[in-house]
N, C-alpha and C positions, 0 to 999 in steps of 0.2 A: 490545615486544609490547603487550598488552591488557590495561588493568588492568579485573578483573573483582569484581563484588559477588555472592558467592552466596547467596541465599535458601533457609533450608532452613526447610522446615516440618514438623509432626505428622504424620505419616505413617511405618508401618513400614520403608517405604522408603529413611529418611532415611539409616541405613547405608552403603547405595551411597551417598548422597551423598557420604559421607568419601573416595572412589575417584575421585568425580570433580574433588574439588575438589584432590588430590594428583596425577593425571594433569597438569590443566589447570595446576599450578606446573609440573610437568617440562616442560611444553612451553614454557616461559618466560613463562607471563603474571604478573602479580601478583594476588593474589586474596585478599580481602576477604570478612568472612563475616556477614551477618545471619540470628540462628535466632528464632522464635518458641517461647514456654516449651514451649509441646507439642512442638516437637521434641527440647527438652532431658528430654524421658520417654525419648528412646530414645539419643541422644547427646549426649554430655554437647561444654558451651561450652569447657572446657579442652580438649577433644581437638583440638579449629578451633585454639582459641590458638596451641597447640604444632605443630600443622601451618604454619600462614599467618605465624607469627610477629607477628601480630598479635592485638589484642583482638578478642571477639567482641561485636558489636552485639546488644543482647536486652535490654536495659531503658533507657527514656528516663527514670526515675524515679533512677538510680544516683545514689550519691555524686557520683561521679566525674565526673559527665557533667553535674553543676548551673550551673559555670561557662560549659558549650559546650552547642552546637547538633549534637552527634554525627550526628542522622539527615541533617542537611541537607549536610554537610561530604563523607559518606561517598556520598549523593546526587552531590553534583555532582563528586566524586572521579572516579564510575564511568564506562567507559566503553560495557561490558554489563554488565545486568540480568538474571540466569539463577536463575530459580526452580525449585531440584529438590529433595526432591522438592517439586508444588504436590498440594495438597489439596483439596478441591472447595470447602473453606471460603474458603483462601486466594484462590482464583478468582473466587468469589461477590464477595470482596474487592476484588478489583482493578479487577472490571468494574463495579462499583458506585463506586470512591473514596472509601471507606472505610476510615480508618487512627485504628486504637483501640489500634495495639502498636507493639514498634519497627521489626518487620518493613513492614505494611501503611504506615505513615507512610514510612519510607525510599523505597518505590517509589513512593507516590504523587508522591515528591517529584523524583524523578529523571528528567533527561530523555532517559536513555539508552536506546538500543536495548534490548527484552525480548522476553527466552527463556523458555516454562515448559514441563516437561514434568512433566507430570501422571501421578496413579500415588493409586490408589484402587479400591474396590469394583465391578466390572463395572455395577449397577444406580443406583449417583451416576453414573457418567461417562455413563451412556445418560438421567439422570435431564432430563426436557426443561429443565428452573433448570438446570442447569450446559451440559445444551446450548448455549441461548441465553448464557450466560457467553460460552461459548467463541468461541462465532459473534461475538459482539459484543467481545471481543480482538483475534478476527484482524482481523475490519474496520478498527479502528484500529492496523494493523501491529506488532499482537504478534505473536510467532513462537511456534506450540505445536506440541511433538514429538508424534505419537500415540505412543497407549501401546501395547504390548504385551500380545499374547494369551500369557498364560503360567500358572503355580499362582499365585494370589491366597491374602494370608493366612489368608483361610474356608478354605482345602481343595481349592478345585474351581479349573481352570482355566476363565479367562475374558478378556476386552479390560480391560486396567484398570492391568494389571500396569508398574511402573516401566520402559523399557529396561535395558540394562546397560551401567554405566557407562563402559564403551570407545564405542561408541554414541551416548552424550551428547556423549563429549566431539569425536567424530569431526561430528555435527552442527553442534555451536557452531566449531570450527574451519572446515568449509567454510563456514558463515554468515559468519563472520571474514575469510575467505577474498575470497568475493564482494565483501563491505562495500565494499571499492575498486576492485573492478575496473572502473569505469566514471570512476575518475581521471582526469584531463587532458580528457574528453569531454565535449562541450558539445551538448545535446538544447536541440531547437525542438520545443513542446508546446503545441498548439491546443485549445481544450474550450469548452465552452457552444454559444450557438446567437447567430448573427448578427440585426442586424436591418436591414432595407433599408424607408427611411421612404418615405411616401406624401404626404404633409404634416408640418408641425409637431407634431401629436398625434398621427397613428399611421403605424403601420409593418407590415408582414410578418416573418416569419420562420419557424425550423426550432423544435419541442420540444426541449429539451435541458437536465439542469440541471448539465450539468458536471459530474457523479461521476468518469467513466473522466477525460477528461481530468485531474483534480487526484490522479486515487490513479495513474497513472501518472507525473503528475511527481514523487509524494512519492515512490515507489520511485525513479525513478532519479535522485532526490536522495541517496537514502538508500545508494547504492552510487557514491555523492561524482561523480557528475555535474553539471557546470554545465548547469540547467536555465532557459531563456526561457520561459516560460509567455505564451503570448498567449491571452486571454480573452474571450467575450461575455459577452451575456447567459446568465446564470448562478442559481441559488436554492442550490448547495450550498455551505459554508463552504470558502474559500480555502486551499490549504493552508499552514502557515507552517514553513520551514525556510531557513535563511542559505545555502543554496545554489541557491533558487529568484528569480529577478526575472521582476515581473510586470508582463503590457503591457494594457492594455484597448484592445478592437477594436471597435467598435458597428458597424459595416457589412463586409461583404462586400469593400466595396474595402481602408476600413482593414488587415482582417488580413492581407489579399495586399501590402499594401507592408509589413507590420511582419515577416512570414512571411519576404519577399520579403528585406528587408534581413538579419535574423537568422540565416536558412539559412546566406548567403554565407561564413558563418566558423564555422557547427555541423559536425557529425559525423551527428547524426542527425532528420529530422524524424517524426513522427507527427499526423498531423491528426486528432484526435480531434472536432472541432469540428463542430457541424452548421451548415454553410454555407448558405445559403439561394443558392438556384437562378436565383431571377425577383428582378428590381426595376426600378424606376422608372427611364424614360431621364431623367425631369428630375422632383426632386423640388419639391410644390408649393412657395410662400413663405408661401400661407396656409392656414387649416383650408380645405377640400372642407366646403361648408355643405349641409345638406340642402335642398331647392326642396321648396314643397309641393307636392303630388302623386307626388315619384318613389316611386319603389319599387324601384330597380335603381340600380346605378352601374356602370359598366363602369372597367377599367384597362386601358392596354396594358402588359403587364412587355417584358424584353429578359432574355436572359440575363446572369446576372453573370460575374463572371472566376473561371474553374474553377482552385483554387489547389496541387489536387493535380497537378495533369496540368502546368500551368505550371512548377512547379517540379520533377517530376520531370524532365520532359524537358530542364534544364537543369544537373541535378542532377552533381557531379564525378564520378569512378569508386570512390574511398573516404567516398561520404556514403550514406547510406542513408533509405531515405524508404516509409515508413510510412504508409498510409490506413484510413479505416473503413467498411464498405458497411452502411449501416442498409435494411433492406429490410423487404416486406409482404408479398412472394410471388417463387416461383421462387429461392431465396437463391443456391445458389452460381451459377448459370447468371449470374444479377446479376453478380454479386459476382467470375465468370471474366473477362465481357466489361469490368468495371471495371477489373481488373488489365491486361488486356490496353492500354485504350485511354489510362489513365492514365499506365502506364508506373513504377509504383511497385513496389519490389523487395517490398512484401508490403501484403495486402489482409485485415481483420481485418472479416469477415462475422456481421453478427448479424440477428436476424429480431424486429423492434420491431411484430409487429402484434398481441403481444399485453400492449400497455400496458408498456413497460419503463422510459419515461421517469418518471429518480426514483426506480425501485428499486433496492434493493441487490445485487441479481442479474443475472446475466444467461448466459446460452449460447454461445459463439463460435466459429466456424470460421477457420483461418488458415488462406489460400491463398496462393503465392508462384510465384517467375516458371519457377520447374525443375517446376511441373506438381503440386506434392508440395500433399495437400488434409489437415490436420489438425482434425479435430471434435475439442473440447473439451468435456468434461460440464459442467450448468451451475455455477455457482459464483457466492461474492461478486464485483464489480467490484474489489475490493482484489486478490484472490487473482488473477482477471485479469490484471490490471497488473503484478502481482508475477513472473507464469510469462513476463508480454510481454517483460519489461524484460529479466530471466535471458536472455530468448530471444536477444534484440537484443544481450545483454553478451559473450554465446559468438559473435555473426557478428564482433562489430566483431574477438574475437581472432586471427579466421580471415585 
């Protein structure tokens, strides 16, 4: 099973904790407990002991602990990071990288998958500081449970309240669940934007900095997928995980042979990639100087090689292939006759004319070949990629 480190912080809530962390041994994990002293106002570190059979981590200063590196041991032990309950302080914590205790130092140190569910005053959790916390977790693939609307320790029922502990633990188990289901599977994952050169110093190409393409490979890395990553031109940081390899592609033809080789022995492709359209039938050898007098320059482009269509239509009966329609007007009408003429078992429609390239958000529609049109509300590109990948992980069982 899954050896787990549990984070319990200052919060009334922490009680259920003791529930959840005695569920989650019945189900055969092994579980490990970091408390921060404020939580030991409401439960005491012997009661963990005596549960877990182990010590509980809450001071880097101990005796005991002069000789060793306790947070860093218990760090790379873990295999989930589950913060219950989290406090709005703890949060503030984490999203900052900030470790002043033994709780905040151990996570920061850790490079395990993390869980928090939150559980505090209705007006911290809505308060915009812990918003933006939170927002800025998930973006980097923390997982947070919403709370629950239930009696808060003021008195009054409101959104804030801890879940209950069957609830927690049924979450971290489907999480647990998922984490492999994309074992043995080998994803081709396209991102950034091509360039198709004109001479020696400049080129053409699509906007793009590569967000969706890299937070969909981190997700289905993250659910033990062999991921290819073939790359352009790019401004967002790479993502880094040992089960991602990465290909750099600078032209349009490059990534249709790297695309092209890679497919042949994947499971699933996704072209996230903004492909450029037109280029050059023969690139210059030298710069294009300017003459005096002009004022104009003409090109002739050619079509380049359409990578989605090529490959779908060659594509096996158990490989699945995945495109993106960036559009400016008409989206799905677009985004139907792409699916249709591409040949790609699903079409992920978004509408980029209002400046998207580079943000953290975005809107998306998924269309597929049985007709079925689903709108998504808008969200992070993390969160995106996260619902894409689940999506893709339930076909391949089918």
């Amino acid at each position: 099973m899954t050896r787990i480190a549990v984070y319990m912080t200052g919060g009334i809530a922490v009680y259920k904790a003791v529930q959840v962390v005695r569920d989650l041994e019945k189900n055969g994990h092994e579980v490990r407990v970091v408390m921060t002293k404020n939580a030991e106002h409401f439960v005491t570190s012997n009661t963990l002991a005596a549960l877990t059979k182990y010590p509980v981590l809450d001071d880097l200063w101990s005796k005991e602990n002069e000789a060793s590196i306790p947070h860093v041991h218990l760090a790379r032990w873990s295999e989930l990071a589950l913060v219950v309950p989290a406090t709005a302080n703890f949060i503030a914590k984490m999203a900052n990288g900030l470790a002043d205790d033994a709780a905040s130092t151990t996570i920061l140190a850790t490079a395990a998958p993390k869980m928090i569910v939150p559980a505090m005053n209705d007006q911290m959790w809505n308060n915009p500081a812990t918003r933006h916390n939170v927002l800025f977790l998930k973006e980097n693939g923390v997982k947070i449970m919403d709370p629950a609307v239930g009696m808060l320790a003021e008195g009054y029922a409101a959104k804030g309240r801890m879940p209950e502990p069957a609830d927690v633990v049924d979450w971290v188990e489907k999480y647990l669940n998922q984490k492999n289901s994309l074992q043995g599977k080998t994803f081709v994952i396209t991102a950034g934007g091509t360039e198709e050169s004109i001479d020696p110093v400049r080129f053409i190409g699509n906007r793009s900095s590569g967000k969706m393409g890299f937070a969909l490979a981190e997700n289905a890395a993250r659910l033990g997928a062999t991921v290819k990553l073939i790359y352009g031109n790019v401004t967002a940081n790479p993502p880094q995980n040992k089960n991602i390899k990465m290909y750099h592609a600078t032209s349009s033809e490059d990534m249709f042979e790297q695309v092209k080789s890679e497919f042949e022995k994947s499971d699933v492709l996704i072209m996230a990639a903004a492909v450029a359209d037109w280029g050059m039938p023969k690139v210059a050898d030298h710069k294009l100087k300017k003459q005096i007098g002009q004022e104009t320059l003409n090109l002739t482009l050619i079509k380049t090689k359409d990578i989605l269509q090529e490959v779908a239509h060659h594509k096996k009966h158990n490989q699945l292939v995945i495109g993106f329609a960036a559009e400016t007007n008409d989206l799905l009408e677009n985004a139907e006759k792409k699916l249709k003429k591409k040949g790609a078992d699903m079409i992920v429609a978004n509408d980029v004319s209002h400046n998207v390239f580079g943000n953290d958000y975005d809107q998306v529609t998924l269309l597929t070949q049985d007709g079925h049109i689903d709108k998504w509300p808008r969200m992070s590109k993390q969160e995106i990629a996260y619902g894409l990948i689940e999506k893709i992980a339930r076909e391949l069982k089918q």
